[in-house]
DOFI-580772 format. One line per field, with one value per residue (C-alpha): residue number from 1; residue in three letters; x, y, z. Coordinates in Angstrom, 2 decimals, always signed. Layout:
<sites>
k = NUM_...
r = ALA_...
u = X_...
v = Y_...
w = Z_...
</sites>
This chain:
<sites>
k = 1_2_3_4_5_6_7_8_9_10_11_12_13_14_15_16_17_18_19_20_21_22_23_24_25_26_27_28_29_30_31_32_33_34_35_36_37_38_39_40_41_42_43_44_45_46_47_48_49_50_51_52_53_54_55_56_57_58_59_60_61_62_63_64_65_66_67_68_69_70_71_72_73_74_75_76_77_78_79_80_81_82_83_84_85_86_87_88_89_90_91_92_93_94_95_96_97_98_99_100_101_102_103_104_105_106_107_108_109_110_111_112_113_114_115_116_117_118_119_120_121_122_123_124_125_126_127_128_129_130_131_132_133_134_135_136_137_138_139_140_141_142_143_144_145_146_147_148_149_150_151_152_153_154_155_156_157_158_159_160_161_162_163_164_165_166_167_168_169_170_171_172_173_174_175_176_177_178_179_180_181_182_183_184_185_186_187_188_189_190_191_192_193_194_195_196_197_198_199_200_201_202_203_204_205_206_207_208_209_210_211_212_213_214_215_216_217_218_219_220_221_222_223_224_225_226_227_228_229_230_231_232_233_234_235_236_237_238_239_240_241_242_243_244_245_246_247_248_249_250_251_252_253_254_255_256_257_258_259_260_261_262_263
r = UNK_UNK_UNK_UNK_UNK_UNK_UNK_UNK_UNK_UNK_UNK_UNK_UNK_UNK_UNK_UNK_UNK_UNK_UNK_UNK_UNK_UNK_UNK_UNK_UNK_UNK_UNK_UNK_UNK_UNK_UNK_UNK_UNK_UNK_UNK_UNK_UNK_UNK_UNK_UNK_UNK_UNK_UNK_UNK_UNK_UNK_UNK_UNK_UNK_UNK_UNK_UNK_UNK_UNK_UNK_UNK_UNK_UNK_UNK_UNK_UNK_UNK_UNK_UNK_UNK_UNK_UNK_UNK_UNK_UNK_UNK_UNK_UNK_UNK_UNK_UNK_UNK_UNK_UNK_UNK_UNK_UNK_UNK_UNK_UNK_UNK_UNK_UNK_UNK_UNK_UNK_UNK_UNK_UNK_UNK_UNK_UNK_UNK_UNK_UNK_UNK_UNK_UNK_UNK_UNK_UNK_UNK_UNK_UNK_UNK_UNK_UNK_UNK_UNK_UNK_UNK_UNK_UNK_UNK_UNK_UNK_UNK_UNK_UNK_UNK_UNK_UNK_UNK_UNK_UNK_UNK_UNK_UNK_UNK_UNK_UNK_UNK_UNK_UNK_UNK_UNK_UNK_UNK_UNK_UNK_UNK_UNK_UNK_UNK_UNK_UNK_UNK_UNK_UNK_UNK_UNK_UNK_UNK_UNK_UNK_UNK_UNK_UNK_UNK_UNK_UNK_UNK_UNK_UNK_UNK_UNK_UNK_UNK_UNK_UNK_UNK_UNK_UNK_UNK_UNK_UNK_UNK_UNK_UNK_UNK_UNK_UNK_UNK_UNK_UNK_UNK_UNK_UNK_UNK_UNK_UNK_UNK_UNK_UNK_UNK_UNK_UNK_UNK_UNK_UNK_UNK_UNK_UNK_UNK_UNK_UNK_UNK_UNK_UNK_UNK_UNK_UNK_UNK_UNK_UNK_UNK_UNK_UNK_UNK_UNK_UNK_UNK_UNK_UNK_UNK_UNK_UNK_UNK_UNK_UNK_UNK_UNK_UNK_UNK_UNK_UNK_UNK_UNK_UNK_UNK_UNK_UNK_UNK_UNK_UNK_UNK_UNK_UNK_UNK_UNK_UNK_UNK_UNK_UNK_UNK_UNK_UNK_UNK
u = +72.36_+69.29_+68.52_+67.05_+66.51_+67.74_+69.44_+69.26_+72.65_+73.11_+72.93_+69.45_+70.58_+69.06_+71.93_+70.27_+71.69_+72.56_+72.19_+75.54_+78.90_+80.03_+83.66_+85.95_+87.51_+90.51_+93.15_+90.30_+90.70_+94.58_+94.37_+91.52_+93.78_+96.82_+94.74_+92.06_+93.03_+92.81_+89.21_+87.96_+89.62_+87.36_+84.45_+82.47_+82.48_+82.20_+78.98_+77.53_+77.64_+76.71_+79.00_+82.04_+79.63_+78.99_+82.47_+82.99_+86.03_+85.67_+83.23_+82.08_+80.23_+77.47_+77.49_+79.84_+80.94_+80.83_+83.19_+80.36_+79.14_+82.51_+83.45_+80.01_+80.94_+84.26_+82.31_+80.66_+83.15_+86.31_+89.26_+92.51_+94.30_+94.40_+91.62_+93.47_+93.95_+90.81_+89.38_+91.83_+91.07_+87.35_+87.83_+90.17_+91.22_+87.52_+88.61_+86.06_+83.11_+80.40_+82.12_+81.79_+78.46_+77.76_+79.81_+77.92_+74.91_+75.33_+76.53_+74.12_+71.37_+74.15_+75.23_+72.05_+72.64_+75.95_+76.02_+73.00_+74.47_+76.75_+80.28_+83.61_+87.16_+88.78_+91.44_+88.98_+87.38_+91.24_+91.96_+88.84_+88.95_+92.61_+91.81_+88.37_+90.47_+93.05_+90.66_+89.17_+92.41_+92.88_+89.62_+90.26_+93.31_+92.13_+88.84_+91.91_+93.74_+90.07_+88.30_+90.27_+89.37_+85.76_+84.51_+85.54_+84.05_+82.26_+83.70_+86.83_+84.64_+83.06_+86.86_+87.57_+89.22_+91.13_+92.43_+93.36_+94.72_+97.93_+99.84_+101.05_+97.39_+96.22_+99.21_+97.97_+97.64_+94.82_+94.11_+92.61_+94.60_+93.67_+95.37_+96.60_+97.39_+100.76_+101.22_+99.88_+96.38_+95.80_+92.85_+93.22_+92.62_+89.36_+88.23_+88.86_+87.51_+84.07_+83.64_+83.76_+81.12_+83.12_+80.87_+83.80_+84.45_+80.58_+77.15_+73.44_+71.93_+68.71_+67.62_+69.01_+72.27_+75.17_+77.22_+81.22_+82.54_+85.37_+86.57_+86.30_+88.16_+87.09_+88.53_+90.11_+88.89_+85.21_+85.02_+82.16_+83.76_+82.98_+82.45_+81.41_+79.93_+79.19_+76.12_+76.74_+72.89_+71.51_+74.45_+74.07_+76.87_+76.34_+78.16_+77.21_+78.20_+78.73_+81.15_+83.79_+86.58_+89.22_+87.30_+87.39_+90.80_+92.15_+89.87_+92.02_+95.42_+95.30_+93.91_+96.43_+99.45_+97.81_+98.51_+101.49_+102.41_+101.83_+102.94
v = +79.02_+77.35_+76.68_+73.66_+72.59_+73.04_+70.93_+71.42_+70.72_+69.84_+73.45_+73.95_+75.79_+75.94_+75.93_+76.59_+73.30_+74.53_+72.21_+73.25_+71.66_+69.05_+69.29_+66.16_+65.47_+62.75_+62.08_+63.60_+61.73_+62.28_+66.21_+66.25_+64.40_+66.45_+70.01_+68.66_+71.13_+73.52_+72.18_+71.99_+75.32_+77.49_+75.10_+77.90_+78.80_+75.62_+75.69_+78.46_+76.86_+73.70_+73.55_+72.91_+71.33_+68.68_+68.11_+64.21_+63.37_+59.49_+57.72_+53.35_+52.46_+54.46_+55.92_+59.30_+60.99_+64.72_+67.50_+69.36_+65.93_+64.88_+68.20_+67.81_+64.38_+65.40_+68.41_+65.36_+63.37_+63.99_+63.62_+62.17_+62.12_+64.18_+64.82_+63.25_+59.92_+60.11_+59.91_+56.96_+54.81_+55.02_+54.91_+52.62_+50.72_+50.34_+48.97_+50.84_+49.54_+51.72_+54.45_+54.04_+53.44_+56.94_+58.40_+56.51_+57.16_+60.88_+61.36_+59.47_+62.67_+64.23_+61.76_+61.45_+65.05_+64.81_+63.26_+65.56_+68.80_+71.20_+71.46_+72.09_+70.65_+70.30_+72.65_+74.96_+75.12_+75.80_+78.61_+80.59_+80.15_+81.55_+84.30_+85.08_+84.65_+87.10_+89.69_+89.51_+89.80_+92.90_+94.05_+93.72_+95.51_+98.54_+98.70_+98.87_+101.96_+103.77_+103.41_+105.83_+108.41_+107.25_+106.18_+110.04_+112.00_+113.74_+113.67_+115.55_+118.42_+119.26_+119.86_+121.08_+124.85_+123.12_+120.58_+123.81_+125.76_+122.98_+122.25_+119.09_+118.34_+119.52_+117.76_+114.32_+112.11_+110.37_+107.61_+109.46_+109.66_+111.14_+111.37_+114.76_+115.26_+114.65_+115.56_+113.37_+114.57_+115.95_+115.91_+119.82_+119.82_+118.45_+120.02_+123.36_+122.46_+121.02_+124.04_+126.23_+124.16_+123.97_+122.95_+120.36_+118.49_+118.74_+116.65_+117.84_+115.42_+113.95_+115.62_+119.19_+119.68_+119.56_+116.10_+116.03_+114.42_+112.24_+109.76_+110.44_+109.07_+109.76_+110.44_+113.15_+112.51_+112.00_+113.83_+111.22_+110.67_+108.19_+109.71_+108.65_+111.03_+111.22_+114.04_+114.96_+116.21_+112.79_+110.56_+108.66_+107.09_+107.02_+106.91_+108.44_+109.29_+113.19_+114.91_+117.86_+115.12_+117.72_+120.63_+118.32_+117.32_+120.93_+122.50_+119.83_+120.12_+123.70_+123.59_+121.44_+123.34_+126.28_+124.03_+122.77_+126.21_+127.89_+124.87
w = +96.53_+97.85_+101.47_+102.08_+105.75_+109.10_+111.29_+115.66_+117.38_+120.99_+122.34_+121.01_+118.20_+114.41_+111.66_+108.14_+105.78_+102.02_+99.20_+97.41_+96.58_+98.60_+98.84_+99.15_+102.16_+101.82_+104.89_+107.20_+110.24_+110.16_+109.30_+112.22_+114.98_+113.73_+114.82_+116.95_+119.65_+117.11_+116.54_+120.12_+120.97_+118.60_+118.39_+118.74_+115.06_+113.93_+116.14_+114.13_+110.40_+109.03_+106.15_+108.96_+111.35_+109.02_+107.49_+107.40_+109.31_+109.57_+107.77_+108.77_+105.90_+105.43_+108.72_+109.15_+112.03_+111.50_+112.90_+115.12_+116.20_+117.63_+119.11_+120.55_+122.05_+123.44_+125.61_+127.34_+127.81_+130.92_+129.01_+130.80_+127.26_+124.34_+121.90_+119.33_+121.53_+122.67_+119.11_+117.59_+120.68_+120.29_+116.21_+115.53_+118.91_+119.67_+123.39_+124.80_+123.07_+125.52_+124.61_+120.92_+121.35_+123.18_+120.10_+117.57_+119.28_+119.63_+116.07_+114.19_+114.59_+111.79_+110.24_+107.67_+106.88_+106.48_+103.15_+101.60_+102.63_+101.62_+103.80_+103.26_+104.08_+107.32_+105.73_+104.89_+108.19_+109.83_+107.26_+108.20_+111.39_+111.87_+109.50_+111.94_+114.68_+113.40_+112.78_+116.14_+117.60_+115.73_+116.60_+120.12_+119.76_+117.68_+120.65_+123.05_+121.48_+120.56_+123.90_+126.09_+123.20_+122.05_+125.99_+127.56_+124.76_+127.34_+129.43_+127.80_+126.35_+129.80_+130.96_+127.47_+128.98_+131.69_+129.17_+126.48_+128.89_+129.70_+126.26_+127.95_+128.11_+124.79_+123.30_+124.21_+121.05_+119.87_+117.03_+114.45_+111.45_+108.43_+104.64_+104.22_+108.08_+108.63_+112.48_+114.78_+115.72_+119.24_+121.38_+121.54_+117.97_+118.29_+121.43_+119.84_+116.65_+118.90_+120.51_+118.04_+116.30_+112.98_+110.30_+109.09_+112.49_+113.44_+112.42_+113.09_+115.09_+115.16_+118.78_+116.63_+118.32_+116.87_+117.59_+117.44_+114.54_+116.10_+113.84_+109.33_+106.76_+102.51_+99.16_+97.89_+94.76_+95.47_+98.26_+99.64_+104.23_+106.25_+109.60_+113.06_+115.37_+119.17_+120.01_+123.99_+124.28_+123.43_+124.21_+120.89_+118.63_+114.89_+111.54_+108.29_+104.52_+103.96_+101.22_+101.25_+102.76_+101.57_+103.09_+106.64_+106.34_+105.28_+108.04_+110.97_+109.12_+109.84_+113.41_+114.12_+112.74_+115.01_+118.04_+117.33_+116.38_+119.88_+121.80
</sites>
């Protein structure tokens, strides 16, 4: 698909314009008023790409009033109703005819570009955004459970013989799971694994120490893991793509039946 142009919004901002399908948009005011909090609530990605910024949602003529443009307008404005109210009384009531002009005025820098340019449907725009919004969520969520681990890397190795020598301690759970490993996985695992420098659970680093492998997932077929590694000697964070996954997994599946074992 070929980009064309650019187009700056009201924040300063460049959004590349794409000289694709334009997608019909029928009922648009009604489907806007009916989720405009929706809208204004994540306006921030329809901020980031033209194809929503520029959805038509009413159109006067030739003239259109875009999505961004009105989400834009409704930032600027106090608002002692709702969006939707806001947006049929200036529309369609037109009581309020200095108001209309502000909104016509502010909207016209889009409204050329509007009908050249690629964009999508409202219902398109709401769909993506709830599945983005999803995902972050469970991003968010997954950062929660994986910090306490990830963060005290460090941390937990420098107290790795204190930790070892309490089973309540060593016991402690962690996120990592891994096919083939049935048990949960416990930080003792690793920590012995770590300081034994086990080829399987450990990565040579760039600064030529070895880093601790914390986190690897792979095929059993292929062999080709995923890992992500933490190197204590030069602090750094990195992921990679190694092989033997069945070597790594057999190597913590039997570590960890060791533990559990003497427990």
């Amino acid at each position: 698909m070929k980009i064309s142009n650019t187009i700056k919004i009201k924040s300063g901002k460049e959004l590349k314009l794409y000289g694709g399908q334009k997608h019909s948009n029928k009922n648009t005011i009604r489907y806007f008023c009916e989720h405009a909090d929706f809208f204004y609530e994540h306006r921030e990605f329809i901020f980031d790409n033209s194809r929503m910024f520029l959805i038509p949602v009413y159109q006067d003529r030739d003239f259109i009033y875009t999505l961004g443009g009105l989400l834009e307008w409704l930032e600027s404005i106090t608002q002692v109703a709702t969006i939707s109210e806001v947006i049929k009384d200036v529309l369609f009531q037109k009581d309020n005819s200095d108001r209309l002009s502000r909104l016509k005025q502010h909207c016209s820098r889009y409204s050329k570009a509007a009908g050249e340019y690629e964009h999508l449907t409202l219902k398109n725009v709401h769909d993506t955004i709830t599945s983005l919004v999803k995902q972050r969520e469970h991003n968010l969520a997954e950062k929660r459970i994986w910090s306490p681990y990830i963060d005290n890397i460090e941390l937990l190795y420098e107290h790795r013989n204190e930790i070892l020598a309490h089973k309540e301690w060593a016991m402690a759970t962690i996120p990592l799971k891994v096919y083939m490993v049935c048990q949960p996985i416990c930080i003792g695992t690793m920590l012995r694994l770590w300081a034994n420098e086990n080829e399987w659970l450990t990565y040579q680093c760039e600064c030529g120490h070895k880093a601790f492998i914390y986190s690897f997932a792979g095929s059993p077929l292929s062999g080709t893991t995923s890992i992500s590694y933490k190197c204590i000697h030069c602090h750094k964070n990195g992921n990679a793509q190694v092989g033997s996954f069945l070597s790594r997994a057999h190597t913590l599946a039997l570590t960890q039946q060791e533990l559990w074992f003497f427990r």
